[in-house]
ROZA-474529 format. One line per 8 residues: number of its first residue (from 0); their letters; for each residue x, z, y of N, C-alpha, C. Coordinates in steps of 0.2 Angstrom, whole numbers, padded with zeros to 4 digits. Atoms other than C-alpha are relative to their C-alpha. Example, Ala and Ser with C-alpha at 12.3 -4.5 7.8 and 13.67 -1.06 7.14 Angstrom:
REM residues 2
0) as) 0004:0000:-0006:0062:0039:-0022:0004:0000:0006 ~ -0004:-0001:-0006:0068:0036:-0005:-0004:0003:0005
This chain:
REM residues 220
0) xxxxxxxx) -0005:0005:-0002:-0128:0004:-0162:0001:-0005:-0005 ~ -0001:0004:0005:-0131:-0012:-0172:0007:-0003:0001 ~ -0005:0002:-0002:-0116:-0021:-0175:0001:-0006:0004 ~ 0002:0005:-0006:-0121:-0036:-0166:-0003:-0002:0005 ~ 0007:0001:-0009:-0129:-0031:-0152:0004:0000:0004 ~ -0006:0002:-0005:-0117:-0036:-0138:-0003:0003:0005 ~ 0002:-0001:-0005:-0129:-0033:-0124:0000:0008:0001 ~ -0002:-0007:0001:-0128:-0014:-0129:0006:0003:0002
8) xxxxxxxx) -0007:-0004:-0002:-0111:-0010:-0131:0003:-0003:0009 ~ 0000:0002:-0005:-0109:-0020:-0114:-0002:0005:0004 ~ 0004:-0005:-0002:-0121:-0009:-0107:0004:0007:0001 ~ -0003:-0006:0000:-0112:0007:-0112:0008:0000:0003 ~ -0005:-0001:-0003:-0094:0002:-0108:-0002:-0003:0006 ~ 0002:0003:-0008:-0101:-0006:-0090:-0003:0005:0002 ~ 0004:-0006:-0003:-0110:0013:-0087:0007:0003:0000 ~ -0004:-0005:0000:-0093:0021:-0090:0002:-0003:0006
16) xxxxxxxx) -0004:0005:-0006:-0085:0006:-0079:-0003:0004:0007 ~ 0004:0001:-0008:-0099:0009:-0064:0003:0007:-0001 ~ -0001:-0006:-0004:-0094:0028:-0065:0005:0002:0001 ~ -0007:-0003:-0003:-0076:0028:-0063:0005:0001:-0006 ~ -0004:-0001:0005:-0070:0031:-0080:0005:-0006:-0006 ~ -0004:0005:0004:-0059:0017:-0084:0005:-0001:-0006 ~ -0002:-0002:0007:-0049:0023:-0097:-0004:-0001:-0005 ~ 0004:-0002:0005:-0062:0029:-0106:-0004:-0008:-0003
24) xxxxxxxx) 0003:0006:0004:-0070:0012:-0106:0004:-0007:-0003 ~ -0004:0005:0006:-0054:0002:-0110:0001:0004:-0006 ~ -0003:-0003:0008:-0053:0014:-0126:-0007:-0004:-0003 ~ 0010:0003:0001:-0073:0011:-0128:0001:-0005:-0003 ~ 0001:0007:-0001:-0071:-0008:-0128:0006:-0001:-0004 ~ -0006:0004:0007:-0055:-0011:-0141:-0003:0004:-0006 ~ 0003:-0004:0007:-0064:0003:-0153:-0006:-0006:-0003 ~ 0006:0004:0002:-0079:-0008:-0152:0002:-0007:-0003
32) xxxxxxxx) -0004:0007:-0001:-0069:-0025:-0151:0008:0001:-0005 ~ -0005:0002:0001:-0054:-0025:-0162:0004:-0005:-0001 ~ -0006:0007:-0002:-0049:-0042:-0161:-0002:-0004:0006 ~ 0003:0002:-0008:-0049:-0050:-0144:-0006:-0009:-0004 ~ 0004:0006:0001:-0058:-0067:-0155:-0007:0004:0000 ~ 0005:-0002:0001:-0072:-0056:-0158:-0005:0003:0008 ~ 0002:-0003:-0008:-0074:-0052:-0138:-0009:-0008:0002 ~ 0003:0008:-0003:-0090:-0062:-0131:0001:0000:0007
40) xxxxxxxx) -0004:0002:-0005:-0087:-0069:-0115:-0003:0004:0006 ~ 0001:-0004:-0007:-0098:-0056:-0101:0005:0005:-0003 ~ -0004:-0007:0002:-0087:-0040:-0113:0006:-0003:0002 ~ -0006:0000:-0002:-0070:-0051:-0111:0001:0000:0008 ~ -0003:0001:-0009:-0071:-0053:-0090:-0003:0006:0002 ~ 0000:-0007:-0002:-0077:-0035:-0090:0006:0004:-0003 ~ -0006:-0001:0005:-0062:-0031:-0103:0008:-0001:0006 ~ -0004:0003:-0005:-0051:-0039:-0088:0000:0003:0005
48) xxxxxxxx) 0003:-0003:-0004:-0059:-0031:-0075:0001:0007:0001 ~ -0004:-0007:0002:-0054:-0015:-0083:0006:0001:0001 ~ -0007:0002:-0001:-0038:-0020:-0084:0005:0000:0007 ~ -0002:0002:-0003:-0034:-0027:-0069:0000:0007:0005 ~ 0003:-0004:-0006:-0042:-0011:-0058:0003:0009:-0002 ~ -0004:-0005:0004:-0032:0001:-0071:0006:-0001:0000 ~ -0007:0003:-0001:-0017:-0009:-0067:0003:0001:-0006 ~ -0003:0002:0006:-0014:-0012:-0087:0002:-0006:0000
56) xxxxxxxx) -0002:0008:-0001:-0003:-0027:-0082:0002:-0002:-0008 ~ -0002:0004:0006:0004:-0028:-0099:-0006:-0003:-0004 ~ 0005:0003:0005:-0011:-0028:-0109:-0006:-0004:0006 ~ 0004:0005:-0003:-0019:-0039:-0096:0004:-0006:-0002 ~ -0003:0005:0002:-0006:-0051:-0099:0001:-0002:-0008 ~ -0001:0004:0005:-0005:-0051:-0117:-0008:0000:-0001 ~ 0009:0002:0003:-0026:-0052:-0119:-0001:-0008:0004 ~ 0004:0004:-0002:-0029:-0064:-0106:-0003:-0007:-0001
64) xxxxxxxx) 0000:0006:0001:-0026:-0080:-0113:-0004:-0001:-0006 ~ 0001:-0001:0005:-0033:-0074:-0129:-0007:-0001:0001 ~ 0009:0000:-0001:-0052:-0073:-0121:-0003:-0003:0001 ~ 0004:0005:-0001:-0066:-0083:-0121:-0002:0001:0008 ~ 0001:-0001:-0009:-0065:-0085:-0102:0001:-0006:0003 ~ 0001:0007:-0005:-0070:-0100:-0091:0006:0000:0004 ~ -0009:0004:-0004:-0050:-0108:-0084:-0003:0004:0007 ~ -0003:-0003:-0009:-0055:-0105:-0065:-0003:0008:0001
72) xxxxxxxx) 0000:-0008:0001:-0064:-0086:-0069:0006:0005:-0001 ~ -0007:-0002:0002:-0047:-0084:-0078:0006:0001:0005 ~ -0004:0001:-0004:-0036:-0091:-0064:-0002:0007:0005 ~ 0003:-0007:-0005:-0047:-0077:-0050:0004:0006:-0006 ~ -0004:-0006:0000:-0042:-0064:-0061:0007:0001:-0001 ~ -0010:0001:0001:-0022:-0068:-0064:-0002:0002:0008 ~ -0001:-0001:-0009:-0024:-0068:-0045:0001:0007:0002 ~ 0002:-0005:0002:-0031:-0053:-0046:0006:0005:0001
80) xxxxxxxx) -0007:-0003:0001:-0018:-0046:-0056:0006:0002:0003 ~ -0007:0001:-0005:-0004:-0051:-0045:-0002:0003:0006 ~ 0002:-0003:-0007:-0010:-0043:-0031:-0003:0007:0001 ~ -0001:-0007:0004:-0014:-0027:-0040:0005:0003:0000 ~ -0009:-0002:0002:0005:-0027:-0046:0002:-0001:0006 ~ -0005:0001:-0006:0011:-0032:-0028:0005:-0007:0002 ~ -0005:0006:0001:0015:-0049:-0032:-0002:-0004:0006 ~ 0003:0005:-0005:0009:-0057:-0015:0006:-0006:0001
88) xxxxxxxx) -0002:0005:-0003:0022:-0070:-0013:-0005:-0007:-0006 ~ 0002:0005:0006:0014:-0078:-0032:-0006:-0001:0003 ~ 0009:0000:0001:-0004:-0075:-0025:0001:-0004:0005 ~ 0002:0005:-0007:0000:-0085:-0007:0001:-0006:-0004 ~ -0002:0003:0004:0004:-0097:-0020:-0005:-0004:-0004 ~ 0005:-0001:0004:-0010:-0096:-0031:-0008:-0002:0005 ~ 0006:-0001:-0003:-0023:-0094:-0017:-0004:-0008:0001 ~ 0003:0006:-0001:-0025:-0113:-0010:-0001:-0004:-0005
96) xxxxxxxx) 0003:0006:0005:-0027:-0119:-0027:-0009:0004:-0002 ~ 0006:-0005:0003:-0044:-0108:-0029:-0007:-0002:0003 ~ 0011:0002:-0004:-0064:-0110:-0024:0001:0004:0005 ~ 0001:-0004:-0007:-0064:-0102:-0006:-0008:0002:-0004 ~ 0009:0000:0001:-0085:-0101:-0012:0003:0006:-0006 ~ 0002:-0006:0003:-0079:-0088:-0025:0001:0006:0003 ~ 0000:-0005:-0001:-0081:-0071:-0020:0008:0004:-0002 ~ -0009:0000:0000:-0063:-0062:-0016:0005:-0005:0004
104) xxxxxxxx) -0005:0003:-0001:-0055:-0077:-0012:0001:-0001:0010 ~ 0001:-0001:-0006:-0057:-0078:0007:0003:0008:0003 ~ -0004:-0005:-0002:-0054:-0061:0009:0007:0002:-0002 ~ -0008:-0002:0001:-0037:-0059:-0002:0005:-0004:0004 ~ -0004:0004:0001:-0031:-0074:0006:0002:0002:0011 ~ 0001:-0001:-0005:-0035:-0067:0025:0006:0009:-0001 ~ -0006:-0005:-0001:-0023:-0052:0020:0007:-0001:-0003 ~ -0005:0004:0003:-0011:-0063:0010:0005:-0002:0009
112) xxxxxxxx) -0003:0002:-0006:-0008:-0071:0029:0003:0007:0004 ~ -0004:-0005:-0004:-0004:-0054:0036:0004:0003:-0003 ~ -0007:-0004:0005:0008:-0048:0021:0004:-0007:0004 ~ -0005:0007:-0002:0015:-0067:0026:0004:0003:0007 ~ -0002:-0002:-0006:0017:-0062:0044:0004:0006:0001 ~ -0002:-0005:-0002:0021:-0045:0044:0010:0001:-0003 ~ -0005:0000:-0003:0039:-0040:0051:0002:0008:-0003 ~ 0000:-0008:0000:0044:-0022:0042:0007:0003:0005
120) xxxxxxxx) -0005:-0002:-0005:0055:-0013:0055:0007:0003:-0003 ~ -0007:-0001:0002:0073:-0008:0051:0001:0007:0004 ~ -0002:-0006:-0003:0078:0010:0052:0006:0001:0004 ~ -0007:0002:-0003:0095:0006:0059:-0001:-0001:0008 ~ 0001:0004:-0007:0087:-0002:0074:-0007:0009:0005 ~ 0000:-0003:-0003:0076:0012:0077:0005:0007:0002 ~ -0005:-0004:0001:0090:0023:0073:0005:0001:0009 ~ -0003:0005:-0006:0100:0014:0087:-0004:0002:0006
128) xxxxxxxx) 0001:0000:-0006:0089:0014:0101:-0003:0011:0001 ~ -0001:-0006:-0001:0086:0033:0098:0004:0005:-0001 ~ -0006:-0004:-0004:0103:0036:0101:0001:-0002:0006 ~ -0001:0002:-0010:0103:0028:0116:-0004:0003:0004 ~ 0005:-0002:-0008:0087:0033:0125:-0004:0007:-0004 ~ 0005:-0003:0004:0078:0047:0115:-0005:0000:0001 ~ 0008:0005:0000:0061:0042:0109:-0002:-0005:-0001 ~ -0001:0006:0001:0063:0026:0111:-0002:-0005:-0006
136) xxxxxxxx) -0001:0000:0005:0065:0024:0092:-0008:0001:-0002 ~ 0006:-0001:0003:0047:0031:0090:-0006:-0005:0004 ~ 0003:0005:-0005:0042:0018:0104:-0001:-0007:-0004 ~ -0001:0004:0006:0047:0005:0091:-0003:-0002:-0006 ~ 0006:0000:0003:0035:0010:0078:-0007:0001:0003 ~ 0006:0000:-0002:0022:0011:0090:-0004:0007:0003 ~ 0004:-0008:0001:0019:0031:0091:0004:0001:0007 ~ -0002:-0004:-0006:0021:0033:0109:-0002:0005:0004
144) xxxxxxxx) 0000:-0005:-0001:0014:0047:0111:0006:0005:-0002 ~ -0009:-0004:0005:0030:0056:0098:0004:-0001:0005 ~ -0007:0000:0002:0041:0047:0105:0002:0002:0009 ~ 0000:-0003:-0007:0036:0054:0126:0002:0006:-0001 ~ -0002:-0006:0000:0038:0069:0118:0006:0001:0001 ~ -0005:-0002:0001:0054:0068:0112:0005:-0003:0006 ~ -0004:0001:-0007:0061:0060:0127:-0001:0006:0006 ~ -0001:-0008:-0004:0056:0075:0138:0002:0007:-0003
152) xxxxxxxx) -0002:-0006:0003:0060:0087:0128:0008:0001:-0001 ~ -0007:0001:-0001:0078:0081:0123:0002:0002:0008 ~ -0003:0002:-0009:0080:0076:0143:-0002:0007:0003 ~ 0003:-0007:-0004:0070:0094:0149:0006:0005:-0004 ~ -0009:-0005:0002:0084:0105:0138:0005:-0003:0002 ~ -0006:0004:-0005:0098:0094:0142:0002:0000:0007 ~ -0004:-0004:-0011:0095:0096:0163:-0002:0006:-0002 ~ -0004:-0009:-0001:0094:0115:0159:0006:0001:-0003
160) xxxxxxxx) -0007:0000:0001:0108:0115:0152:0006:-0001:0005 ~ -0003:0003:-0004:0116:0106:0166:0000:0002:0004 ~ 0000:-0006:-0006:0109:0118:0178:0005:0006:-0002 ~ -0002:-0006:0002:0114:0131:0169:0011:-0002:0001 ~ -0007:0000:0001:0133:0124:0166:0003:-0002:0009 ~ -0002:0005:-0008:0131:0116:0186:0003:0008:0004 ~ 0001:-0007:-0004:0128:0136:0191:0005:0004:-0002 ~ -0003:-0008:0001:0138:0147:0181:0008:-0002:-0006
168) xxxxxxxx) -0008:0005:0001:0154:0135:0175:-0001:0001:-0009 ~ 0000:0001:0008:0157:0135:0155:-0002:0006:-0002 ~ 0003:-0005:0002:0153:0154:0153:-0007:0000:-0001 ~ 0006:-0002:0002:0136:0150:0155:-0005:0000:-0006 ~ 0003:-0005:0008:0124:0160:0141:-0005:-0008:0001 ~ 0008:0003:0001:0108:0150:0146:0004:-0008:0000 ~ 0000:0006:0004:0119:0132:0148:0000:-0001:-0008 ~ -0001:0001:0008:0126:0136:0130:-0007:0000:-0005
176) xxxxxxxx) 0004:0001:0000:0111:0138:0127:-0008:-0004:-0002 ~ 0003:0007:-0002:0099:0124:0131:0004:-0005:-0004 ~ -0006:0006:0001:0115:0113:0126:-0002:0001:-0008 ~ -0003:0000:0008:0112:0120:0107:-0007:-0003:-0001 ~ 0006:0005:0001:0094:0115:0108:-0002:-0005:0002 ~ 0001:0007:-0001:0095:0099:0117:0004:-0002:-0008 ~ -0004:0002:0006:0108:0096:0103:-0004:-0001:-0005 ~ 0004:0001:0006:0097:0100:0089:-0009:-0004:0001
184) xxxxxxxx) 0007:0006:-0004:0080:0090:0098:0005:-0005:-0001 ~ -0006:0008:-0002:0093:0076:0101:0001:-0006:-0008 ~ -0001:0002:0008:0098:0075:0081:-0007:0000:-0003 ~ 0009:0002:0004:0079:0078:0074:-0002:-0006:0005 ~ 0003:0007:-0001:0074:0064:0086:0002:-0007:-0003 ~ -0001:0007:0003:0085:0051:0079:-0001:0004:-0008 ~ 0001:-0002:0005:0081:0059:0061:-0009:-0003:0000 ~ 0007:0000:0000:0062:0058:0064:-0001:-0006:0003
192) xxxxxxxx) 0001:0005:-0001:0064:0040:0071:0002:-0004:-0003 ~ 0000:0005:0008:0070:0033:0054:-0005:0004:-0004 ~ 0005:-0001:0005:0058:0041:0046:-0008:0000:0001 ~ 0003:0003:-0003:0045:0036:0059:-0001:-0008:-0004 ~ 0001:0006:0003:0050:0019:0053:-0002:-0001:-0009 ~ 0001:-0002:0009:0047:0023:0033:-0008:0000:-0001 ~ 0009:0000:-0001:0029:0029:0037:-0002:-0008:0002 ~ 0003:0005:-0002:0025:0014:0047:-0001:-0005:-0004
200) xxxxxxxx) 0001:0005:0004:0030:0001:0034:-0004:0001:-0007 ~ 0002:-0005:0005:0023:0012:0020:-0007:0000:0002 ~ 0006:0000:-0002:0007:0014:0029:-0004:-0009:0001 ~ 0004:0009:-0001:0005:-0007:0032:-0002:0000:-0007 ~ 0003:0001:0009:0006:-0008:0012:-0007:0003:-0002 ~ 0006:-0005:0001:-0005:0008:0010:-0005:-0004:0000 ~ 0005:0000:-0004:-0017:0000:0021:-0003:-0009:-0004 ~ 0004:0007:0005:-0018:-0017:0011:0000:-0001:-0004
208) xxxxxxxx) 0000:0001:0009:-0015:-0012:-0007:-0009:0004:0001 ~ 0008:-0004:-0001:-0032:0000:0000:-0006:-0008:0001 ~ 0002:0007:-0001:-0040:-0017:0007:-0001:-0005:-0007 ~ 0000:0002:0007:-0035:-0027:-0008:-0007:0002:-0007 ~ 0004:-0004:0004:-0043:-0015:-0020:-0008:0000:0000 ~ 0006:-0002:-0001:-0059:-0012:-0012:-0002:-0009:0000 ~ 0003:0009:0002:-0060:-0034:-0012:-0003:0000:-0005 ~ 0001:0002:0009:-0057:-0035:-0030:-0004:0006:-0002
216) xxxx) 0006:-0005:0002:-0068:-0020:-0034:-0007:-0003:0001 ~ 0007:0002:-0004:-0082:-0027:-0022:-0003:-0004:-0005 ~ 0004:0007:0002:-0084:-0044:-0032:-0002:0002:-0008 ~ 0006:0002:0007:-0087:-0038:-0049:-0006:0003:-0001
């Protein structure tokens, strides 16, 4: 390891980078580099890169000004960052002032419009409609198969119950019966229709901090 061979140590923390060990190679890369002036410019947008996909906002924030980095390279990765951390209102923001021709930018900016668009659903609302109609609530979020269920199954113990109490007046074992288990189907379905809606708005982010990632990963 000469002390000035930059293409080397490049080399060996960019071998850790390719194999997943990110930590290791932001330790790597400040052991090698103790002052960010001494960084050369392919180490500092690898050094960033580390950072940003390690989600070390602070020390991305306090390096990045510091490094020999081309302004519009800089700008993509602040972008980056912010949409790592979950800043999408900064990044709708940030996007139209950027190279559509660099790599990332078209793709962040195509999920930037569906964070824009997207409508998270209100537990209350599906709360509400499955007290009214049971299931209905899971019709809301989309999952209409759940939510057929629990409308037959509420509705299917509830007329037994109704037979039961139709035929054999308050005494009856089997309406009491049915009547405790409609009751408890009845409460888990509005239970499991707010929690229906948690997953769903839960799974939109999932699905696009997953998206995101695999952008910004793809381009370096």
């Amino acid at each position: 390891m000469e002390k000035n061979n930059d293409l080397l140590k490049i080399a060996l923390v960019r071998s850790y980078f390719e194999n997943g060990e990110l930590e290791k190679a932001i330790k790597r890369t400040e052991s090698l580099y103790t002052s960010l002036s001494d960084f050369p410019n392919p180490m500092g947008e690898l050094y960033l890169q580390m950072l940003i996909l390690g989600k070390r906002f602070e020390g991305f924030d306090s390096s990045a000004e510091n490094l020999p980095i081309d302004k519009e390279k800089l700008n993509i990765y602040e972008l980056h960052r912010d949409i790592m951390a979950g800043n999408w209102a900064e990044a709708e923001v940030k996007i139209p002032q950027l190279n559509f021709n660099q790599p990332s930018i078209s793709g962040l900016n195509r999920l930037s419009k569906q964070v824009s668009i997207f409508k998270p659903k209100k537990p209350w609302v599906s709360v509400l409609m499955s007290a009214v109609l049971p299931g209905s609530g899971k019709f809301y979020t989309g999952d209409y198969k759940d939510g057929i269920f629990s409308l037959l199954v509420v509705g299917g113990t509830a007329f037994q119950s109704y037979r039961g109490f139709s035929k054999n007046g308050a005494s009856s074992t089997v309406g009491w019966v049915f009547a405790g288990l409609s009751t408890g189907f009845y409460a888990g379905n509005i239970y499991g229709s707010a929690k229906a809606v948690k997953v769903y708005n839960q799974n939109f982010w999932l699905e696009i901090e997953n998206d995101a990632e695999d952008i910004i990963r793809s381009s370096y």
